[in-house]
N, C-alpha and C positions, 0 to 999 in steps of 0.2 A: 442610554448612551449611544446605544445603535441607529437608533430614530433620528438624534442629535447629529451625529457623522451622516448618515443619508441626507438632511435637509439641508447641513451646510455646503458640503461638496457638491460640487457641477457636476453633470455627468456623472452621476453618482450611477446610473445602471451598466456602465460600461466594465468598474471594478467588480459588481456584483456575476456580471454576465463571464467576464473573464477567468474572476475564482471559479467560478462551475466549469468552464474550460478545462481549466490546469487540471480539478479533480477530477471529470470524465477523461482526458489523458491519459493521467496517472493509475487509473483505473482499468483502463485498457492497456496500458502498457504490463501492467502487474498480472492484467490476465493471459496473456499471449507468452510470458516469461512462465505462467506455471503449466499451462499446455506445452510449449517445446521441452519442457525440463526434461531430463531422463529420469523413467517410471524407478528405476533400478534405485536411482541416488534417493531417491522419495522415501522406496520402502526401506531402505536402510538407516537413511534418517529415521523415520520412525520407530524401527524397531529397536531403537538405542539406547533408553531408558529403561530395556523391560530387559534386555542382554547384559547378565553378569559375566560374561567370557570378555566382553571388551572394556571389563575396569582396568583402568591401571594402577599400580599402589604407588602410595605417594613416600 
């Protein structure tokens, strides 16, 4: 079906080239978000599952 879609569409490497775009982007954008993050929210996030002091009762 993919084969299909590439032979019929024009310019078919301009969509192929553009989707690598978007996800190298997207990819650097996700990494520069987890470098600034603060380290502090990080370990706390983590440590959240394994801490029974911060259940609450339902």
């Amino acid at each position: 079906m993919f084969k299909q879609f590439l032979n019929t569409v024009t310019d078919s490497n301009v969509y192929l080239i553009t989707s690598l775009w978007i996800f190298f982007i997207f990819f650097i954008l996700v990494t520069v978000m987890l470098i600034k993050m603060n380290k502090d929210h990080i370990r706390h996030m983590s440590e959240l599952p394994l801490n029974d002091d911060n259940q609450e009762e339902l």
